[in-house]
Residue, then its C-alpha position, 0 to 999 in steps of 0.5 A: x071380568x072383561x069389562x075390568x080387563x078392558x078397563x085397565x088396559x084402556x086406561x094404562x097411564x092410570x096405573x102406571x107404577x113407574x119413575x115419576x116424570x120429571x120435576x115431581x121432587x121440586x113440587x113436592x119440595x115447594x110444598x114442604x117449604x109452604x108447610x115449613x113456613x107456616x110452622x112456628x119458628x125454632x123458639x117457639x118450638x123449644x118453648x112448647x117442648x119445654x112446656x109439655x116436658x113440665x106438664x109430664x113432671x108435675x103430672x109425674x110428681x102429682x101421681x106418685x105423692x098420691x101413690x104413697x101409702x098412709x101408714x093410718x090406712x095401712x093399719x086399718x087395712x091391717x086390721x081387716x085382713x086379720x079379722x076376716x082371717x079369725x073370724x073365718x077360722x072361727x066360722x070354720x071351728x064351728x061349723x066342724x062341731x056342728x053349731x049354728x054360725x050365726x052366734x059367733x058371727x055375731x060376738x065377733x061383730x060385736x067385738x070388732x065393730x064401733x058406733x064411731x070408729x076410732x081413726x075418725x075420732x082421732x084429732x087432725x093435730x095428730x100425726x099419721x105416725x102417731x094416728x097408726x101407733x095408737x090404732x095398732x094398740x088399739x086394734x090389737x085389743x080387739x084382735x086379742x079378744x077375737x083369738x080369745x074367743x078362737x082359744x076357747x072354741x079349741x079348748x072346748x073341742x078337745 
């Protein structure tokens, strides 16, 4: 701790934290003016500002038309929330009669699952309107069999 002592008060002019000597503010002026010589004129400037404002739009405008929702992917969605809803209701209905799972499970699978699905056989010419008005009617078919199937498990439980 000494040696620290000795140090600082032998080398005072290093930690001396007081005004700066006279003409610092001219040197460190003589260096922004350096710096600002160098940089690109005002122009230049304004252009790259500019540039950069329309590289935020089009990054902006790119973001939110891939952010809109396709309506054909909204009634697939659809679709599947309600399976998985009836097909839980179902496992549930069974489960509490005492029967095996596995044969609802699979009548569910094969009413709901396709070789090819419909939305990939539906034509590109068709619009994505029409692609989902006739996937509703198509998926509510399926639903309706699914809750057919819910209709006579609760029949059979009364």
């Amino acid at each position: 701790m000494d040696k620290l002592y000795d140090f600082v008060r032998n080398n005072r002019g290093l930690f001396d934290d007081g005004p700066l000597n006279g003409g610092h503010e001219a040197r460190f002026r003589r260096k922004l003016d350096r710096i600002g010589r160098r940089s690109h004129s005002p122009a230049v400037r304004w252009a790259l500002a500019a540039g950069a404002a329309a590289v935020v739009f089009f990054g902006a405008m790119l973001c939110r038309d891939g952010l809109r929702e396709n309506p054909v992917q909204a009634e697939i969605d659809l679709y599947n929330r309600s399976l998985e809803a009836l097909t839980r209701d179902i496992v549930d209905v069974s489960e509490r009669r005492g029967e095996d799972t596995s044969e609802m499970k699979t009548i569910i699978r094969d009413i709901s699952n396709d070789t090819v699905p419909l939305y990939e056989q539906l034509p590109d010419e068709l619009g994505d309107e029409k692609k989902a008005r006739i996937l509703k009617k198509y998926f509510n078919l399926k639903l309706k069999a699914v809750r057919q199937l819910r209709a006579q498990l609760s029949d059979a439980d009364e």
